[in-house]
N, C-alpha and C positions, 0 to 999 in steps of 0.2 A: 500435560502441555500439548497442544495441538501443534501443528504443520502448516505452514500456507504457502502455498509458491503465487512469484509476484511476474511479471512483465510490463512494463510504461510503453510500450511498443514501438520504442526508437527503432526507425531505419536508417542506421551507418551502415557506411560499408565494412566488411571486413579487412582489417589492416594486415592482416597476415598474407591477402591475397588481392587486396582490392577489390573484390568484386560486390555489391550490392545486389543482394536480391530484388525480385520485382516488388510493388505492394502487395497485388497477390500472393505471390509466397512469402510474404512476411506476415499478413492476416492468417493463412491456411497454420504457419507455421506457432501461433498463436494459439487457434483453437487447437491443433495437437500436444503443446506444451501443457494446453490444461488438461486434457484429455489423459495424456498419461500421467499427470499428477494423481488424476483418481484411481490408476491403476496403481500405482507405487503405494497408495496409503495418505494420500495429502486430504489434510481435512477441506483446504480453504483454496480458492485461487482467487487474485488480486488483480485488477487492469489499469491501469492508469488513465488518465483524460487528459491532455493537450489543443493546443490550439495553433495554426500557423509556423509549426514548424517541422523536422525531420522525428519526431513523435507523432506518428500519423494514425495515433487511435484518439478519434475526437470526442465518437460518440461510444463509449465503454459498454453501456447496457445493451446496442445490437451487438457486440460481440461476446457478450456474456451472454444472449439470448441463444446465439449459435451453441455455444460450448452446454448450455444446458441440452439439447436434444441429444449431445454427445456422451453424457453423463449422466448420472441419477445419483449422487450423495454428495457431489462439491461441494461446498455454501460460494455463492458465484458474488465476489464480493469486488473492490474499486479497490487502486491503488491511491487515487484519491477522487472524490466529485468534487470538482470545483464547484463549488454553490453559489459563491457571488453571481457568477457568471450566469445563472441559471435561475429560470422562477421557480421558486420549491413546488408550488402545483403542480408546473410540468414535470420534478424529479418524482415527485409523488408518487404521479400517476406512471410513468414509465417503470420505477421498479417496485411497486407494486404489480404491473404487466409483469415482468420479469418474476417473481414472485410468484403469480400464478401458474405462469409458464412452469416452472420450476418446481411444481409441488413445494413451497415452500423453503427456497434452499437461498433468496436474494439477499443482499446487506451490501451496507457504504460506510467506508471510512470516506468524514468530509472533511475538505480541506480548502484553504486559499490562493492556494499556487505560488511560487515563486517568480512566477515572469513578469516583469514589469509590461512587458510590451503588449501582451495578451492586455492587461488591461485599458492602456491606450485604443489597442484598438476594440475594443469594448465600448470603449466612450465613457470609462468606471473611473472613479478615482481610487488607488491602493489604499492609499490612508483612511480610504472608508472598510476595508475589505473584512475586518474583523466586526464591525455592526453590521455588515451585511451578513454575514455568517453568521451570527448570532438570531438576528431576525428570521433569516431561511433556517435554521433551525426547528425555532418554537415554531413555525406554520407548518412546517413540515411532520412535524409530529402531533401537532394537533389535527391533519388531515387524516392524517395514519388511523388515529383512536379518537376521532369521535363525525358525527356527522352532523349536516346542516351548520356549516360553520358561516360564524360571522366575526367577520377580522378585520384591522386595516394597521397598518405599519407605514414604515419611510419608505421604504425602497422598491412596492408594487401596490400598485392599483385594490382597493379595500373588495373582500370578498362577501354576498351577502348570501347567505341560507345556501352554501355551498357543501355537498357531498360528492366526494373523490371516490371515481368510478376506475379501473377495478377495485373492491378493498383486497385487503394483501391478504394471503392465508394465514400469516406468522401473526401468533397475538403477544402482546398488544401490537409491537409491528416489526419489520425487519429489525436486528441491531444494525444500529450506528455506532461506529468509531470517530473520535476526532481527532484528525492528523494534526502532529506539537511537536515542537521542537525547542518551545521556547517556554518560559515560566506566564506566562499570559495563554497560550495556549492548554497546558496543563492543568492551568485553575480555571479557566472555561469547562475545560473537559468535568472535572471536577462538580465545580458548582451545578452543572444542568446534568449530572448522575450518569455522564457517559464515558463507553471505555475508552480509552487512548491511544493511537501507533504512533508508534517513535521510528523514525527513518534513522537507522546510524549514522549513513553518510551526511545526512542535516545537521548532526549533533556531536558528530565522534563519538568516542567511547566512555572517557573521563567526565562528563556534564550526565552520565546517566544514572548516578547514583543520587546526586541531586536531585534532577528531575522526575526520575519516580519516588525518590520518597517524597517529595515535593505533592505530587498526584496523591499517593494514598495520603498522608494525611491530613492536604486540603478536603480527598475524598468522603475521610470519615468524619469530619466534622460539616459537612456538608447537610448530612440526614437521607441522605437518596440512598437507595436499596444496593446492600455491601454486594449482593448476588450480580451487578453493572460492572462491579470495577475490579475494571479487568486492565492487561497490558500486553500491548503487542509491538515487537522489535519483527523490524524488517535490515537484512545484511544482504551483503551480497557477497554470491560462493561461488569457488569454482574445487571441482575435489576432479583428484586424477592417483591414478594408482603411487605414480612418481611425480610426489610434494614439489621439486626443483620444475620437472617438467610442468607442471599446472602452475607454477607462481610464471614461471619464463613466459609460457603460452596465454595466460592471463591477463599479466599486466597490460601489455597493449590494447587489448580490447575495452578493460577497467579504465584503464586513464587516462585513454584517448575520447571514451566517454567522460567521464566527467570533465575534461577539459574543453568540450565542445558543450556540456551543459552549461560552465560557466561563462563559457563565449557568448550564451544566448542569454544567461542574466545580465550581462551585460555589469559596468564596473572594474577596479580594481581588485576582488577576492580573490587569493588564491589557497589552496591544501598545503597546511605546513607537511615537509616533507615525511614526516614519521607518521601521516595520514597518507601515506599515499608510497609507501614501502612497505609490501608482500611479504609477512614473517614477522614485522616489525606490532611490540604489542598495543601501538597506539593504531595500527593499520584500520581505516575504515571498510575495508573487505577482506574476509578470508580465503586462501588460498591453499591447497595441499594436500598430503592424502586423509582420507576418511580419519584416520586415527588424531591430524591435525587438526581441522576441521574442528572435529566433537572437541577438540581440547580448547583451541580457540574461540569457540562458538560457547564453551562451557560458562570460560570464563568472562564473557561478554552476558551472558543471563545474570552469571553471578553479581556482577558489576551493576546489575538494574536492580538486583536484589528478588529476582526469578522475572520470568515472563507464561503468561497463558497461551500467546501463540508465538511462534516464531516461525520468519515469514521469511524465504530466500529468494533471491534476484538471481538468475545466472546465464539471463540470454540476453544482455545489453552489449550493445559496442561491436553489433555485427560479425559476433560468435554464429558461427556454421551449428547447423542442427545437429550433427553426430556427436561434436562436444559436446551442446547441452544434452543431448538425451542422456550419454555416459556421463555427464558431472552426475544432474538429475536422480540419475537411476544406482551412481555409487550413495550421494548423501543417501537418498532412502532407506535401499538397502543395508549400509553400514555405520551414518552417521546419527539417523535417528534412533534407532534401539539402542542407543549408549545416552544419547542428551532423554531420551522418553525413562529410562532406569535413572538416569541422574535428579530428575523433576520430579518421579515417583518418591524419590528420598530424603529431597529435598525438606 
C-alpha cells in the first residue's frame, strides 16, 4: 500500500488564534508540506483545484511544478482536476509539461467538483457535468497515446490532424484516478478501466464497503486490465503524542472547515453528529495518538475491503505549520509501518 499526502489549499484563519496567514505563506507553506512528504517516505502528494473562493490553489499543476524542482520521486498528482471546467487539450498539454518537468512522476485524479456556483459562474450547466467528464476524458487519453488526432464531441470545438506537444514521458500516459463518491461515479471509473479515489469525508465510512465492492466488481466484469484497478481512500488526520490533546486541538480546525465548506455549497446539508465526533467510529476524521490513528485508520481500509493508497489531509482549517509538520512527521514515522505490515498481510 502506498502513502499520499493531500492539501486543497484552503486559506482560513487559524481559530485557535485568529490569525491568517498571507497567500504567500500559504503557497510556500504548500510546497514544503510536499517537500517533506518526500522526506518522510510518502509516495504521492495531492493538490486540489478551486475556483472563487478562500481555496486559493486554482491552478494546481503550477504548484505541482514548483514542488517538483524540490523533489525527485513524489508522483506530483491532484486532489482533483476539475475537467468540465477545463478543455482536456489544454489538461493535456499542461501535465504532460509537468511530466516532463518531472522525469516522469505527473498524474490526476479527475473530478466534477461540488460547487455549484463555480459552475454558474463558468456559464456550465451541473446537470451536464458528468458527460462533460466523460467526454474530457476519452480526448484526453486519446491525446496522451496517440497522435494526429481527429475528433469532435459536444462540448469543444472538433480537432483535425492534431498532435499534443509535449508527449508525456509516462507510457502509455500519466495515471488517472476518478474521483466518486457516488455508485454513478464508481461505474464510470469502472467501465472506462480507471482507478478510483474515494474522499471519506464525501462518503463516511459505512457506504464504503458497498462502494468498492461495487467498483471491483463492476471492474472485473468490465474486461479493462485488472493491473488499473486500483483504490485510493483519502482521511483526514491529525496524531499528537496525547490522543485527548489532538482530538481537543483538532476539532476546531476540522469542523470549522467543513462547516465553512458547506456554507459554500450552499443548501440545507448538514454532518450527522457521529460524523463529526473525534473517537467516535462513525467519525469522518481521525484524531489521536499514532497507536489510534493506525487502529482507526485500520479499520477504515478494512471497511473498503483494503486500499492501494491511502492519502491523508492534515493542513486544513488554518492549522499552523509546526502542528502539521509534528502530526505529519508522527503518522510517518509511527503510523505507517504498522498500517504498511497490516497490508503486507493482508
Amino acid at each position: 500500500m502506498e502513502f499520499g499526502l493531500m492539501s486543497l489549499g484552503d486559506h482560513l484563519p487559524d481559530p485557535a488564534t485568529g490569525r491568517r496567514t498571507s497567500q504567500v505563506e500559504r503557497f510556500r507553506s504548500i510546497v514544503d508540506y510536499a517537500r517533506l512528504g518526500e522526506e518522510l517516505g510518502f509516495a504521492a502528494f495531492h493538490l486540489g483545484e478551486h475556483h472563487f473562493s478562500q481555496y486559493i490553489v486554482s491552478v494546481p499543476q503550477m504548484v505541482l511544478a514548483a514542488v517538483a524542482e524540490h523533489t525527485s520521486r513524489l508522483i506530483l498528482s491532484t486532489g482533483v482536476t476539475l475537467l468540465p471546467h477545463h478543455d482536456p487539450l489544454r489538461i493535456a498539454e499542461d501535465y504532460a509539461s509537468l511530466d516532463v518537468l518531472s522525469h516522469g512522476r505527473a498524474e490526476l485524479v479527475v473530478g466534477r467538483g461540488v460547487f455549484p456556483d463555480t459552475y454558474r459562474q463558468m456559464g456550465q450547466d451541473i446537470a451536464l457535468s458528468r458527460e462533460m467528464t466523460a467526454e474530457g476524458l476519452d480526448l484526453l487519453r486519446l491525446l496522451w497515446t496517440q497522435e494526429n488526432v481527429s475528433w469532435s464531441g459536444r462540448f469543444r470545438a472538433p480537432l483535425a490532424g492534431v498532435t499534443q506537444q509535449p508527449r508525456p514521458v509516462q507510457r502509455p500516459h500519466p495515471a488517472i484516478y476518478l474521483s466518486g463518491s457516488s455508485p454513478d461515479a464508481v461505474d464510470m471509473a469502472a467501465a472506462t478501466g480507471l482507478p478510483i479515489a474515494i474522499a471519506i469525508v464525501s462518503t463516511g465510512i459505512a457506504p464504503l464497503a458497498e462502494l468498492c465492492g461495487r467498483y471491483r466488481e463492476k471492474y472485473r466484469e468490465s474486461g479493462n486490465d485488472p493491473a488499473s484497478m486500483k483504490v485510493a481512500l483519502s482521511v483526514h488526520v491529525h496524531v499528537d503524542r496525547d490522543g485527548q490533546r489532538a482530538r481537543d486541538y483538532f476539532g476546531p480546525h476540522q469542523f470549522g472547515y467543513l462547516n465553512w465548506v458547506l456554507s459554500e455549497i450552499g443548501g440545507d446539508r448538514k454532518f450527522p453528529p457521529s460524523h463529526t465526533t473525534l473517537g467516535n467510529p462513525d467519525c469522518i476524521a481521525v484524531a489521536g495518538t499514532p497507536g489510534e490513528v493506525a487502529r482507526d485508520l485500520g479499520r477504515i481500509i478494512e471497511t473498503a475491503g483494503g486500499a492501494d493508497r491511502l492519502i491523508i489531509q492534515s493542513d486544513q482549517g488554518g492549522m499552523p505549520w509546526d502542528r502539521v509538520h509534528r502530526s505529519v512527521t508522527l503518522f510517518a514515522e509511527e503510523v505507517m509501518p504498522i498500517l504498511a505490515a497490516e497490508a503486507a498481510v493482508a
